[in-house]
C-alpha positions in Angstrom: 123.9 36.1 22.4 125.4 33.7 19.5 127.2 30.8 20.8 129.4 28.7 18.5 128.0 26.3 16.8 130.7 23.3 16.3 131.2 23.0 20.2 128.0 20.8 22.0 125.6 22.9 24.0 126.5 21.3 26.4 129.9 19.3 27.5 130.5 17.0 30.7 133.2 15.3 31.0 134.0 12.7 34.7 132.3 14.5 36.6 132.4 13.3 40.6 130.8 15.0 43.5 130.4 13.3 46.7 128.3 14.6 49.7 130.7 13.7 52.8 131.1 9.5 52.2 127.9 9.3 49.9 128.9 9.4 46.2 126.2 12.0 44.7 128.2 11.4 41.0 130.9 9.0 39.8 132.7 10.1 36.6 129.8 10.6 34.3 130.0 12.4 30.9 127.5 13.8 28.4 127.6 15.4 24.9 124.3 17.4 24.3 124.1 19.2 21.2 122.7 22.5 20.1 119.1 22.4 18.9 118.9 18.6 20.9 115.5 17.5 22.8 117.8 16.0 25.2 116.5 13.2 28.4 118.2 12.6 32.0 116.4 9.8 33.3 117.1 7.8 36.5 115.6 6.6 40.0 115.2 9.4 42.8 118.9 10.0 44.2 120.3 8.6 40.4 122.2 11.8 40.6 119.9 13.7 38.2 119.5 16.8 40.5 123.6 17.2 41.6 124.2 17.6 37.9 121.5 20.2 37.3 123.0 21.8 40.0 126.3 21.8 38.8 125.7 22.9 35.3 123.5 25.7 37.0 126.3 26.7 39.5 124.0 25.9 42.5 126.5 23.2 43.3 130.5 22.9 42.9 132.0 20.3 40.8 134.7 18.6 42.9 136.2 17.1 39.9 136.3 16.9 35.5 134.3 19.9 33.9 131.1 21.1 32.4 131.1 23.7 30.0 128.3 25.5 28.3 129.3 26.4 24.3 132.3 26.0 24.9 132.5 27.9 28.2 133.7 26.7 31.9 130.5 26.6 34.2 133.3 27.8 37.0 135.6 30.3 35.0 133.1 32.3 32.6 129.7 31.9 35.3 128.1 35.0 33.9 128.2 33.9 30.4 127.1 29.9 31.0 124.1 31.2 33.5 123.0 33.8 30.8 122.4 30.9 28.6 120.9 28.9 30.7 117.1 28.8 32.1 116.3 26.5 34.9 112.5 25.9 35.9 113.2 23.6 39.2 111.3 21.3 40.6 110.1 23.1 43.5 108.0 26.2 43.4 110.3 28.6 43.9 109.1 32.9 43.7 106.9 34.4 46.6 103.5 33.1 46.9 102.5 36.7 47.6 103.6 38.3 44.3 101.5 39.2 41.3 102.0 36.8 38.4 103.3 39.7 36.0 105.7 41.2 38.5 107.3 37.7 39.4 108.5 37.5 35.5 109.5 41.1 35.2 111.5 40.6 38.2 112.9 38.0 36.6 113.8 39.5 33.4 115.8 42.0 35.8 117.8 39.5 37.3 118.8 39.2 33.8 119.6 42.7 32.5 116.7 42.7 30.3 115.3 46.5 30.0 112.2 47.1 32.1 110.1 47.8 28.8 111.5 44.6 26.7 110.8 42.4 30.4 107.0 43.6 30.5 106.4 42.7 26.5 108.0 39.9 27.1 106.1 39.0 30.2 102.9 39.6 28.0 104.4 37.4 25.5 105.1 34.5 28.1 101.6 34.8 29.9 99.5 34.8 26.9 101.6 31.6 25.2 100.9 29.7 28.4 97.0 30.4 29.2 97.8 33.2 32.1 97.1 36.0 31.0 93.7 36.6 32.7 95.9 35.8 36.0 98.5 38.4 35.0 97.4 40.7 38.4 96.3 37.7 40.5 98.8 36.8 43.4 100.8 33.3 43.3 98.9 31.3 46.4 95.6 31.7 44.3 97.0 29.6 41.5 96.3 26.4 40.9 98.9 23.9 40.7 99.5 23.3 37.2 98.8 27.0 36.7 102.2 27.6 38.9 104.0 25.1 36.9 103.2 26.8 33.7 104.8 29.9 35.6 108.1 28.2 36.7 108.5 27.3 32.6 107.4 30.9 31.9 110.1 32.2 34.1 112.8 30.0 33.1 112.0 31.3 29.6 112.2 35.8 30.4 115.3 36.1 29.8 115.2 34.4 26.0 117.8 31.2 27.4 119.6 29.4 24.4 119.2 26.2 26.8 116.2 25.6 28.8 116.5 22.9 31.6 113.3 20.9 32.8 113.1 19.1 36.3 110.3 17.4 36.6 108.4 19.8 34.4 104.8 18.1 34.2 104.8 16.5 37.7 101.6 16.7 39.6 99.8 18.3 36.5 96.8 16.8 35.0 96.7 14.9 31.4 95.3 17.4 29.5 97.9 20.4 30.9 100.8 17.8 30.3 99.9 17.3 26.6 99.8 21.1 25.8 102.9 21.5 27.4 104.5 18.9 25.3 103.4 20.2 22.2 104.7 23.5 23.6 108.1 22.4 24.6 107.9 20.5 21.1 107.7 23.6 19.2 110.5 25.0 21.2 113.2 22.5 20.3 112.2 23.1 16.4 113.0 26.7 17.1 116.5 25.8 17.6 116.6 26.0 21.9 117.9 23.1 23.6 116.3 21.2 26.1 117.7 18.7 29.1 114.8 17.3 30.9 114.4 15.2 33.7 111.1 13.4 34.6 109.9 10.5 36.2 107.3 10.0 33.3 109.3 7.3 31.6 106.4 7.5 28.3 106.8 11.4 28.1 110.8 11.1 27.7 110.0 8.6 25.1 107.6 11.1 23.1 109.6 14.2 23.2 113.8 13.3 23.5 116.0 12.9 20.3 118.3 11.3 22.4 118.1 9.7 26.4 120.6 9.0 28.8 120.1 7.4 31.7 121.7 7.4 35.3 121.9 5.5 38.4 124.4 5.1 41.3 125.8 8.5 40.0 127.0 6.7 36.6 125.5 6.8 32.9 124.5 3.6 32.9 122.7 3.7 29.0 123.0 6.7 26.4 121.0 6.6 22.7 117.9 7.5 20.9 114.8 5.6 22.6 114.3 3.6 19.6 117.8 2.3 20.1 117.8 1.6 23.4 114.5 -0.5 23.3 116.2 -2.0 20.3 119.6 -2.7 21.8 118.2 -3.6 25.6 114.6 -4.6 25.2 113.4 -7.4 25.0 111.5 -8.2 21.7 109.4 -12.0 20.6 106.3 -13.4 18.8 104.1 -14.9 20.4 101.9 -17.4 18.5 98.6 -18.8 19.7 98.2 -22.3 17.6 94.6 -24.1 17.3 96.0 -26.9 19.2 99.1 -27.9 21.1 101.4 -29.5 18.3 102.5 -33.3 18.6 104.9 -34.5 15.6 106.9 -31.1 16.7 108.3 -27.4 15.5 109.4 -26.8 12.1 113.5 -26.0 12.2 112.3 -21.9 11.7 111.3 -22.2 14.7 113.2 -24.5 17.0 116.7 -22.8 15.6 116.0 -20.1 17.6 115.0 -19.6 21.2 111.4 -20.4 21.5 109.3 -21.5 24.5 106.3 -24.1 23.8 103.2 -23.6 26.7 100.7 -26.2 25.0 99.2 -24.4 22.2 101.1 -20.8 23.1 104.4 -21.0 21.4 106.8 -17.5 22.2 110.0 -17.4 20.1 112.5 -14.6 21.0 113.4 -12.8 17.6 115.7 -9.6 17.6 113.3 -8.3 14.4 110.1 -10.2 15.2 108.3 -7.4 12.7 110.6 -9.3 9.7 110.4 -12.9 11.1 106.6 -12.9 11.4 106.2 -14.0 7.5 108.8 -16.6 7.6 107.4 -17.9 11.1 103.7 -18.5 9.7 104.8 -19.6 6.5 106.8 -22.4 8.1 103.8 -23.5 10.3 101.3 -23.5 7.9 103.6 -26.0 5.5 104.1 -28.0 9.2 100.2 -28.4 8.9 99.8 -26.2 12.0 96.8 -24.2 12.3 97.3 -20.6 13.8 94.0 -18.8 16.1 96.1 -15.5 17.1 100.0 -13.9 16.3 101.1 -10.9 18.7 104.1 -9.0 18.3 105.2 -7.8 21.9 108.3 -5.4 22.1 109.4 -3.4 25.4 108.8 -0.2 25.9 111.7 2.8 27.0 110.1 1.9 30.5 111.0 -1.7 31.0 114.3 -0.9 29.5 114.7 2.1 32.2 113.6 -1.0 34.8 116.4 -3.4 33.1 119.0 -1.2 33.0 118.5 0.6 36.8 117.7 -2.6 38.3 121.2 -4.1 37.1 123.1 -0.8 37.7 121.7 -1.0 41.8 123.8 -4.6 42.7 126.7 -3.9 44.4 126.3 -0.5 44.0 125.7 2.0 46.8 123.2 4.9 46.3 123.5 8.4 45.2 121.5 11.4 45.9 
């Protein structure tokens, strides 16, 4: 399947759904382009889940559009859920089938031929440790072992998009990190990715780009850098010898700075770049300096920020 390449991946444009008087989604829209590690972040009930379920046809749009290279989610369905594989957050094949039949099964549901589904059920077990469990039946799994699965099957029929919900949840360290250098290696081969997760740190290590939802609105889109950048908070924090008594040089005191005795904080948008002219400025002021520390937020506290101010006045989506 070759989908066009000057059209995003993926194209949403005010979307609404409501669920009787809740509003589920309130005119959101999203560019994701081909190739793009992309991140859908929000609270539960942001409205992450409705617009999975939308883009996946589980759910109907009740107004705008979502289209998939170009193609209408609702008009050409066969097409957009071709391209498109889902691993949920729920477990969701029969805890009483054999691992290798539940992925040739799934290749089926697909169209792929019954010899190209078992080599590529071979393929798909061996890349994600399961081969050994190939014959073993799904309630003997271990939870991250059926987690692995729901990615493996998402993957049979070869998708040109792959989306994530909550792919690493209840999974230990060690499985999350091998899947993240998995999912990694994906995206470099060219197959976009939309995932959601609740592990603000893992968006942060594996999205190009992040958006992120609450109330059923896109309340911040960007890179992470550029989010922390544009919405985190950022200051140096300056531990002098001894609290300072004929006052701050001007470097300091023309910006906004808060003096605690000896601990002087001063709020800098580049602190990495102000840090020279800071110390240079108190050393010539005779001050003496026992510690610097550079503190900048994290994607997390921004994700706090922005979700915290997106919730007043705002009624809740699901």
């Amino acid at each position: 399947m070759v989908a066009q390449t000057t059209v995003p991946a993926i194209a949403i444009h005010d979307l609404h759904k409501h669920y009787g008087s809740v509003t589920a989604l309130s005119g959101i829209d999203l560019s994701i382009q081909r190739g793009q590690f992309f991140g859908l972040l929000g609270p539960n009930g942001a409205g992450k889940s409705t617009t999975i379920h939308i883009l996946t046809g589980l759910v109907t749009l009740e107004r705008g559009s979502v289209d998939v290279f170009g193609h209408d989610v609702v008009r050409d369905y066969r097409y957009t859920r071709r391209a498109i594989g889902l691993a949920p957050q729920e477990f969701n094949f029969d805890r009483f089938f054999p691992v290798r039949e539940i992925l040739e099964l799934q290749g089926g549901y697909y169209g792929v031929p019954k010899r190209r589904a078992a080599r590529r059920a071979d393929e798909l077990l061996e890349l994600f440790g399961l081969a050994s469990k190939a014959d073993d039946k799904v309630h003997k799994l271990s939870g991250g072992m059926k987690r692995r699965l729901l990615i493996a099957k998402a993957m049979m029929h070869e998708p040109e998009i792959l989306i994530l919900d909550e792919p690493t949840a209840g999974v230990d360290v060690e499985l999350r990190r091998t899947l993240w250098t998995y999912l990694r290696q994906l995206s470099e081969q060219g197959t976009t990715i939309l995932l959601t997760t609740h592990y603000i740190e893992e968006a942060e290590a594996l999205c190009d780009e992040v958006a992120i939802i609450d109330c059923g609105r896109i309340v911040a889109q960007g890179s992470p850098q550029h989010l922390i950048e544009t919405s985190g908070g950022r200051h140096l924090e300056i531990v002098l010898t001894e609290p300072p008594t004929d006052g701050l040089p001007a470097a300091i005191t023309s910006r906004d700075y808060v003096l605690d005795g000896a601990r002087l904080i001063v709020t800098a948008d580049r602190p990495r770049q102000f840090v020279a002219e800071a110390l240079q400025a108190l050393y010539e002021a005779g001050l003496m300096i026992n510690e610097v520390r550079i503190v900048e937020s994290n994607l997390e506290e921004v994700f706090i920020q922005l979700t915290e101010r997106a919730k007043k006045g705002e009624s809740h989506a699901v």
